[in-house]
C-alpha positions as CSV (number, residue, x, y, z in Angstrom):
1,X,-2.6,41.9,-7.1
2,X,-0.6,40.4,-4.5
3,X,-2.7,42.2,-1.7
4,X,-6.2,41.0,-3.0
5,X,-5.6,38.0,-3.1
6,X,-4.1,38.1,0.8
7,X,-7.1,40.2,1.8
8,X,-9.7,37.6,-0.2
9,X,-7.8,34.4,1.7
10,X,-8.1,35.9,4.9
11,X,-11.4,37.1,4.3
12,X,-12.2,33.0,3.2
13,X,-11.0,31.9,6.5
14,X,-12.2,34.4,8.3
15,X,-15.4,33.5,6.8
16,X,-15.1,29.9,7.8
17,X,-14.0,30.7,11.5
18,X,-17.5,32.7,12.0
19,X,-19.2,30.0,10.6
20,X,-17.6,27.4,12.6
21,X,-18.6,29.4,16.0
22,X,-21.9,30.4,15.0
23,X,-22.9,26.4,14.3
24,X,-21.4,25.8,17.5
25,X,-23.8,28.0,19.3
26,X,-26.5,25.7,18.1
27,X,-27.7,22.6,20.0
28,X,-27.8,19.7,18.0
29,X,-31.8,18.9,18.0
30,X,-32.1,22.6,16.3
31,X,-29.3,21.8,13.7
32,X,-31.2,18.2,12.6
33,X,-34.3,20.3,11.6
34,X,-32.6,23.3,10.4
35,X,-29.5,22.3,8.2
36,X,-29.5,20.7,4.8
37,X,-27.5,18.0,3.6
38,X,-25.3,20.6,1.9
39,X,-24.8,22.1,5.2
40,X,-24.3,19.4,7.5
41,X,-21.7,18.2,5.3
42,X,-20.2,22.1,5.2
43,X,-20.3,21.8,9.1
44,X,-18.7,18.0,8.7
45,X,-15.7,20.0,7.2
46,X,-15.4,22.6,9.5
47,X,-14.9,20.2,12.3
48,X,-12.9,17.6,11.1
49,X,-9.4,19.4,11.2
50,X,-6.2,19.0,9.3
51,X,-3.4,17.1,10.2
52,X,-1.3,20.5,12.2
53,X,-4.7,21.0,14.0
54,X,-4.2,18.3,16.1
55,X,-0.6,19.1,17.1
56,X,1.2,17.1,14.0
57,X,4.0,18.4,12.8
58,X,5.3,17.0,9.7
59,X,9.0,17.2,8.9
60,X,11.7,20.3,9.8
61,X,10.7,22.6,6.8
62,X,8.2,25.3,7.3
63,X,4.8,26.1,5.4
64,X,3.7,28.5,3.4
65,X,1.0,31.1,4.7
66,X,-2.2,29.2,4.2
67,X,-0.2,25.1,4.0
68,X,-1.3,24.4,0.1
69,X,-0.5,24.1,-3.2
70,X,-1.6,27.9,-3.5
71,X,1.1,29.4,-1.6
72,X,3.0,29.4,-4.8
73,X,2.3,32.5,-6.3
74,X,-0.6,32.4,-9.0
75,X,-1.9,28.9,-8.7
76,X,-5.6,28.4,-8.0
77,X,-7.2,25.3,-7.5
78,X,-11.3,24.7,-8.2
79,X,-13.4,22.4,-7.9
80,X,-17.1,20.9,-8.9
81,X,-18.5,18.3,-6.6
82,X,-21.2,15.8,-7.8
83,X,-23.5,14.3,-5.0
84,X,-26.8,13.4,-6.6
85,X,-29.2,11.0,-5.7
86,X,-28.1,7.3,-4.1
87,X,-25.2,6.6,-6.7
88,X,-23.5,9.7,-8.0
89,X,-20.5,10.4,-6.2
90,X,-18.0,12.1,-8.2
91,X,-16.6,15.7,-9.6
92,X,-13.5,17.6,-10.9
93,X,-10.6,19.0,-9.5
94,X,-8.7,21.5,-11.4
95,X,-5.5,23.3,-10.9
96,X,-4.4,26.3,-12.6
97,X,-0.8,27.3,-12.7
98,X,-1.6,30.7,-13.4
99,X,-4.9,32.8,-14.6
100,X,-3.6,33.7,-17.8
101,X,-3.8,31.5,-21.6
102,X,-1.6,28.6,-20.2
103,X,-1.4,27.9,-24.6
104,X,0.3,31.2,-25.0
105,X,1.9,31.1,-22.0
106,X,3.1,27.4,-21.2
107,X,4.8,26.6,-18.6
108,X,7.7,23.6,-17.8
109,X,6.5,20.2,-16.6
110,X,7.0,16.6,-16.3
111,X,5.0,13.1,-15.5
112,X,6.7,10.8,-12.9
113,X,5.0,7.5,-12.9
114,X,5.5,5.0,-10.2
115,X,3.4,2.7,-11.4
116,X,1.7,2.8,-14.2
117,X,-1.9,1.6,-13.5
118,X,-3.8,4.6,-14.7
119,X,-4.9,7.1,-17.3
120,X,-3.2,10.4,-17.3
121,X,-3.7,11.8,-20.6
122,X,-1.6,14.2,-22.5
123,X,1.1,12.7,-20.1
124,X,3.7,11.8,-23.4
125,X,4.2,15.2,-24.9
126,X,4.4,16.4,-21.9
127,X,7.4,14.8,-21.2
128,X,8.3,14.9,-24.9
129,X,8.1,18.7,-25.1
130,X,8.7,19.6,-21.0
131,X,6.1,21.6,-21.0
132,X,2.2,21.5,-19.8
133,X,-0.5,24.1,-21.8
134,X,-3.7,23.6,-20.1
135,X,-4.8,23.4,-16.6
136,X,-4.5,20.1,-14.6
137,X,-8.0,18.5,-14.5
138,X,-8.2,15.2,-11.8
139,X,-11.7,13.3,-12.1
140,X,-13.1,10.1,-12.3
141,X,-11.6,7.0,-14.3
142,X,-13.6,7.2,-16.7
143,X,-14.5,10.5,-17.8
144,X,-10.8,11.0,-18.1
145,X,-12.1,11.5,-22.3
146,X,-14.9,13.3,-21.9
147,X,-13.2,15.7,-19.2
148,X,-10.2,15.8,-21.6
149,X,-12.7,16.9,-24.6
150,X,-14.7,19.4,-22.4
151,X,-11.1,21.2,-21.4
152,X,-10.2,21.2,-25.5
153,X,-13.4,23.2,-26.1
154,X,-12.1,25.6,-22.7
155,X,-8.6,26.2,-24.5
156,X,-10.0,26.3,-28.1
157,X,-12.8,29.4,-27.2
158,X,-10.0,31.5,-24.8
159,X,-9.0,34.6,-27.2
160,X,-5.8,34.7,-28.7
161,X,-6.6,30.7,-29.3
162,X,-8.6,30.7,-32.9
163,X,-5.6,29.6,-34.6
164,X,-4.7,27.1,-32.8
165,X,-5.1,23.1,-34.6
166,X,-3.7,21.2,-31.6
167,X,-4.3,21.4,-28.2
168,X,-2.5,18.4,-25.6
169,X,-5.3,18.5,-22.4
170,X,-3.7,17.0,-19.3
171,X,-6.4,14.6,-17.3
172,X,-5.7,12.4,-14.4
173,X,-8.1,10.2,-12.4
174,X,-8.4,7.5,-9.9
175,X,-11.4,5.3,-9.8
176,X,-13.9,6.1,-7.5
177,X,-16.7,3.5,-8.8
178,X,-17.0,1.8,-5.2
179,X,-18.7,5.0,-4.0
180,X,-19.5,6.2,-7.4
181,X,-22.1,5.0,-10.9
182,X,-18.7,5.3,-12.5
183,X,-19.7,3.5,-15.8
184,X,-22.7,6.5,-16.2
185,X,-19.7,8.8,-16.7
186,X,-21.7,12.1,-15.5
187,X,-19.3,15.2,-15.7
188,X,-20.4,17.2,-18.0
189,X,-19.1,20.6,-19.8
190,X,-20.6,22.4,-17.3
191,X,-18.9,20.7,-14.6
192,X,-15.5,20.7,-16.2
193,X,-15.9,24.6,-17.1
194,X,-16.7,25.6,-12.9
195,X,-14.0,24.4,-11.8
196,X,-11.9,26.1,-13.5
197,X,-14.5,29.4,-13.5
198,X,-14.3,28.9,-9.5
199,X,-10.4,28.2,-9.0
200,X,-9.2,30.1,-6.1
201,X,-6.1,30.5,-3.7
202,X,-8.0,28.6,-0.8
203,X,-8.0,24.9,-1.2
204,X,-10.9,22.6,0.1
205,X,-9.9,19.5,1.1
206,X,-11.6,15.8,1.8
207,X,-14.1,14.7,-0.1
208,X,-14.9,17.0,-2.8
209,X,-14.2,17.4,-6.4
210,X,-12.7,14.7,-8.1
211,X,-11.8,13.2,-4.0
212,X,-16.0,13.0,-3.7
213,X,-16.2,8.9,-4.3
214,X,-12.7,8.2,-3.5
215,X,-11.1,5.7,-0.9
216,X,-7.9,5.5,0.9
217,X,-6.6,2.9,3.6
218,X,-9.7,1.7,3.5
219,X,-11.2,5.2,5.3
220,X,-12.7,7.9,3.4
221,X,-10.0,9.5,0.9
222,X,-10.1,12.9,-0.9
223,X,-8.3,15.8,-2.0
224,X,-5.4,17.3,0.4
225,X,-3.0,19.7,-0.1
226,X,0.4,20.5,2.2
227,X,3.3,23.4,1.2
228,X,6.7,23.7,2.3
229,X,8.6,27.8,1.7
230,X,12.5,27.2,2.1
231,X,14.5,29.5,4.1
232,X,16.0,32.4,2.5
233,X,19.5,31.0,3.4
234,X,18.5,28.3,0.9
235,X,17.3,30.3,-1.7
236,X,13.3,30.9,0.0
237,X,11.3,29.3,-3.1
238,X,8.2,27.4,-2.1
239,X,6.9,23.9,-3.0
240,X,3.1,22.7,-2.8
241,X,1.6,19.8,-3.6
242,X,-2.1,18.8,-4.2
243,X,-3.3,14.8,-3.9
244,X,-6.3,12.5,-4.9
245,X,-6.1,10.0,-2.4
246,X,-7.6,6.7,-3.7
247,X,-5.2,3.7,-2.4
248,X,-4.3,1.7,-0.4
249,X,-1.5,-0.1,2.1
250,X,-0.8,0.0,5.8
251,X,-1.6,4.1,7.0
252,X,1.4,4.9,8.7
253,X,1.0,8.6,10.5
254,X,4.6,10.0,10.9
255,X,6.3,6.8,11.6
256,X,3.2,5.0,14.2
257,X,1.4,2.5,12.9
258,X,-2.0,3.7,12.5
259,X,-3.9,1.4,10.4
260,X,-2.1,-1.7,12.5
261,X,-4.1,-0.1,15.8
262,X,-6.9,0.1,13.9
263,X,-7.2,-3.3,12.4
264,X,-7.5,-1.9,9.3
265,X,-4.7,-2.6,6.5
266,X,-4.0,-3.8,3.2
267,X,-3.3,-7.7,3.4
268,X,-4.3,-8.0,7.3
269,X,-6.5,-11.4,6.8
270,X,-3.9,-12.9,4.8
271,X,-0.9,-11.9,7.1
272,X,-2.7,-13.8,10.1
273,X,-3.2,-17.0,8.5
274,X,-0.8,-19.9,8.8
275,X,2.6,-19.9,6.5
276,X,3.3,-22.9,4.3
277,X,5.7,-25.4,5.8
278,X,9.0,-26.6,5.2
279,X,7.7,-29.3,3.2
280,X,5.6,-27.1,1.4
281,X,8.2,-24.7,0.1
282,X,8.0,-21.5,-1.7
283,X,6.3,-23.5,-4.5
284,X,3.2,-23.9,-2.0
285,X,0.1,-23.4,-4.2
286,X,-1.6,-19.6,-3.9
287,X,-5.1,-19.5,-2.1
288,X,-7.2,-18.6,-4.5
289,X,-10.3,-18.1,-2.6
290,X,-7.9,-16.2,-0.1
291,X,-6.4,-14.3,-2.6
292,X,-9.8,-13.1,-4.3
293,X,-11.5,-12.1,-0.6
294,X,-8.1,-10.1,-0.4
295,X,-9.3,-8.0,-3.2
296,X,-12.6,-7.9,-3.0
297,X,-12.1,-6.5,1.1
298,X,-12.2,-2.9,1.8
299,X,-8.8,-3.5,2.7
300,X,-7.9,-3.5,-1.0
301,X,-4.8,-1.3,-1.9
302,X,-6.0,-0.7,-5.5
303,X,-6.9,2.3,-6.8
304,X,-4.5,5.3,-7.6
305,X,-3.3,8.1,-6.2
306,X,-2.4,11.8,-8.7
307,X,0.3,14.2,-6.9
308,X,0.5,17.5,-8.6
309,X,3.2,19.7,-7.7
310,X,4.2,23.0,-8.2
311,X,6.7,25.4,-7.3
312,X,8.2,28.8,-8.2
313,X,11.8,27.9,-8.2
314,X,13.2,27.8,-11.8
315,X,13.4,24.6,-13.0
316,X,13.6,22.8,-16.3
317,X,12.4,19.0,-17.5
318,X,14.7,17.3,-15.8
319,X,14.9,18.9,-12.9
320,X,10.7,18.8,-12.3
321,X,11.0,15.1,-13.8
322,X,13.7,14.7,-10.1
323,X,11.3,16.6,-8.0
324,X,8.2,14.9,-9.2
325,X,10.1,11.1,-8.7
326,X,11.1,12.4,-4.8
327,X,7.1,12.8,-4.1
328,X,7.0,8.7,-3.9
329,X,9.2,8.8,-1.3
330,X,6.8,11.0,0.6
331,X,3.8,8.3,-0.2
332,X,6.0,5.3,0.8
333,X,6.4,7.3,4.1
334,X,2.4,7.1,4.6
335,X,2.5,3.4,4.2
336,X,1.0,3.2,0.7
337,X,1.9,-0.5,-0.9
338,X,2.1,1.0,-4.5
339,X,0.4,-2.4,-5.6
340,X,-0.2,-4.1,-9.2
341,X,-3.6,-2.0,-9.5
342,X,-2.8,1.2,-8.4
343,X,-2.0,4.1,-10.3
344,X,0.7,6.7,-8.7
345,X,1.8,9.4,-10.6
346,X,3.3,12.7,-10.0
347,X,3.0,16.0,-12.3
348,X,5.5,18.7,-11.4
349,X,5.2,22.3,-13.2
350,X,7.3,25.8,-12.5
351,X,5.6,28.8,-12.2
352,X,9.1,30.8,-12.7
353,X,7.9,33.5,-15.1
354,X,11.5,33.6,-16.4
355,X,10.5,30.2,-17.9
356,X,7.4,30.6,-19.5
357,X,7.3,29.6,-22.9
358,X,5.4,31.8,-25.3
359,X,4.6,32.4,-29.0
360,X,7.8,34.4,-28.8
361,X,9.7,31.9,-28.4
362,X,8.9,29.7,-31.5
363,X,11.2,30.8,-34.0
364,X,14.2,29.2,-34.9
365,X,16.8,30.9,-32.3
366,X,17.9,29.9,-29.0
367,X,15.8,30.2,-26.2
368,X,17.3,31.4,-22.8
369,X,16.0,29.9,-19.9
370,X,17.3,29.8,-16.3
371,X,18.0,26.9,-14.1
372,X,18.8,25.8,-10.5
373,X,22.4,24.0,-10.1
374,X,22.1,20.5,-9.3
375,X,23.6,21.0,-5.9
376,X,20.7,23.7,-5.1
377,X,18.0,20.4,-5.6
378,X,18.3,18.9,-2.9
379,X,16.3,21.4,-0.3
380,X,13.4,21.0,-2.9
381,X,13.8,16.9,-2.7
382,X,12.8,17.4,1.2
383,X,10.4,20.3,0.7
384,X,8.9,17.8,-1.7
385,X,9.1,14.5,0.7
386,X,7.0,16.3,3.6
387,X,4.3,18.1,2.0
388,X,3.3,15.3,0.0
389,X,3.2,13.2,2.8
390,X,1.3,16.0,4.6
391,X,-1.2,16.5,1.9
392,X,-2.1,13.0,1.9
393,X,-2.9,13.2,5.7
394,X,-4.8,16.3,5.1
395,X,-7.0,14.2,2.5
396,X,-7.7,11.4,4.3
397,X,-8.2,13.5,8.0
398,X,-10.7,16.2,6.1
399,X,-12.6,13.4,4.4
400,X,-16.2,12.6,5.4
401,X,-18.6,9.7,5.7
402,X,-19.4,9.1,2.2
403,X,-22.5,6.6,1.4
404,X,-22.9,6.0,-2.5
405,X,-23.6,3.4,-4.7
406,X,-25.3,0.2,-3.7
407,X,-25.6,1.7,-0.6
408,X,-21.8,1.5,0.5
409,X,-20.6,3.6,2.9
410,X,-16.9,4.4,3.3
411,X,-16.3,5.6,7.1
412,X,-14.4,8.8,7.7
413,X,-10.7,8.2,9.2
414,X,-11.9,7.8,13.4
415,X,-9.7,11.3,14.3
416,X,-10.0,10.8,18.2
417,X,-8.7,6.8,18.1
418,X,-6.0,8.7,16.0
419,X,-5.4,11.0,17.9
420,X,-5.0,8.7,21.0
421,X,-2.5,6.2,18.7
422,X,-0.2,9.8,17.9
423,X,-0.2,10.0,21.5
424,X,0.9,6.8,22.5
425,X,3.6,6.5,20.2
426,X,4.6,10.5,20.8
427,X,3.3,12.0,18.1
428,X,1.4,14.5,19.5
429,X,1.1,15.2,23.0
């Protein structure tokens, strides 16, 4: 099983790679006529790189093979990406912890929540019960019910399930309505049901799925995924994490201050303009015209970001619950202000067979289950740290120009002014 699914992701890139070379060969007067929307925005992907394409190098720990979430054994991500008409700019992403009946065959979990600014449903009893028993669906604000309903009827139809009188579906969103009809609420069952049909070990990134309508730093935001494999000294289990990118704050690109050379950051008009005096005190009366343009700007830090992470070390609640808090410290790194309307939260699952929790298990006798020592955390804190900040610069530097709704257009993150900020502050040579 192993070697299929090697030989299908190298087979994927492979695939990609030919393509890539084959549009290059084409001048770009023959490509206008030719291509599609679909396809120039396939080619738009295929050129816009990831974050180690460029010469980035995030952090001390190495990858896994392909530098996602997948690279811990089993877990396949899918999604379903809605770009119809002049408004509808939206989708699901879904992430499967393993292709089996995650109801008979749960696995540990927890929520993390930074701040609190969202909707993640089923987010209580998962951290009542430590365990998740449906696939991770991220979408759009609010079709956070509908999606939630649509994965129910998923669960309810899987054989082995007709029994079953309670089902706890795990939904997560960030709003995307400034690209996106939001209010029409468009995923439908059929939407919902391909992602999860089309999960697969090799993760698109940027702005598809539930990333399609979503904005970050005020670029273009999206889905990005980053993996870190431990050395065997310490104990060679991987982490990988998976992000929908739709906030805000000052981009920071390891350690230079991106969004600062740009001119583009949360707060920037209001940090130039004149601070009270002496006279006026802290008690100086709040701008309110200021204060609203603030908001309204595409500078705005609102929004939300989900980070879903897994990893096949064996860990219980409280352990996951550690890891899954550590991944803010990897969004603080990439400058995010974690402000009043955002929405961060982090959901952390095990893969560790040795955990799974199964019908089996529900009768009254002790349940064995096997655990890291608290001392043997602390490699999976940092393996958590960089690929989350990774996988949020692999969102925003995959993400394309996105116009939607009202005619808005969200640009994508400038890669060669980027590229020439890394430079000057030694980032990449």
């Amino acid at each position: 099983m192993r070697h299929t699914r090697g030989m299908s992701d190298k087979i994927a890139i492979m695939h990609s790679v030919i393509t890539a070379v084959v549009l290059a060969t084409l001048s770009p007067l023959t490509m206008c006529a030719q291509m599609t929307w679909e396809s120039q925005r396939e080619l738009q992907f295929q050129t816009r790189p990831r974050a180690r394409d460029i010469g980035l190098k995030i952090g001390i720990l190495p990858t896994g093979q392909l530098n996602a979430i997948t690279d811990v054994a089993g877990v396949t991500v899918g999604h379903t990406t809605l770009n119809r008409g002049e408004n509808i700019r939206t989708g699901v992403t879904a992430i499967l912890p393993h292709n089996g009946n995650l109801f008979k065959e749960k696995v540990p979990a927890a929520v993390f929540t930074g701040n609190g600014f969202g909707k993640l449903m089923g987010s209580t009893q998962v951290n009542e019960l430590g365990e998740i028993e449906t696939p991770i669906l991220l979408t759009s604000t609010l079709s956070v019910p509908k999606t939630g309903d649509f994965l129910m009827d998923h669960m309810l139809a899987l054989p082995g399930n007709e029994g079953v009188q309670s089902i706890n579906p795990i939904v997560a969103e960030t709003n995307d309505g400034y690209l996106n009809d939001i209010r029409g609420r468009h995923i439908t069952r059929e939407d919902v049901f391909s992602a999860m049909k089309n999960a697969r070990s090799v993760v698109e990134e940027g702005s598809v799925g539930a990333g399609t309508g979503t904005v970050a730093f005020g670029w273009k935001g999206g889905i990005g995924t980053s993996s870190r494999k431990l050395p065997a000294s310490l104990s060679g289990f991987t982490v990988g994490v998976l992000v929908q990118s739709n906030f805000g704050g000052v981009l920071t690109i390891d350690g230079a201050p991106v969004g600062v050379e740009l001119g583009k950051y949360y707060l920037k008009d209001a940090a130039s303009m004149q601070k009270p005096t002496r006279k006026q005190g802290r008690n100086a009366q709040v701008d309110s015209d200021a204060l609203a343009h603030a908001r309204a700007s595409a500078n705005n830090a609102d929004g939300s970001i989900i980070i879903v992470i897994a990893t096949d070390a064996p860990l219980d609640w409280r352990q996951l619950e550690r890891l899954a808090e550590r991944s803010m410290s990897g969004l603080a790194r990439t400058g995010s202000a974690m402000t009043n309307g955002s929405g961060d939260y982090a959901i952390a699952f095990s893969t560790a067979i040795v955990n799974r929790i199964s019908p089996a298990d529900r009768v009254e006798k002790p349940r064995s289950t096997h655990v890291l020592v608290n001392d043997a955390m602390s490699p999976l804190f940092l393996a958590v740290i960089e690929a989350t900040e990774e996988a949020i610069y692999n969102s925003v530097f995959r993400a394309t120009t996105v116009t939607g709704k009202e005619k808005r257009t969200v640009e994508a993150l400038p890669l060669d002014r980027v590229k020439e900020i890394l430079r000057k502050y030694g980032r990449i040579k």
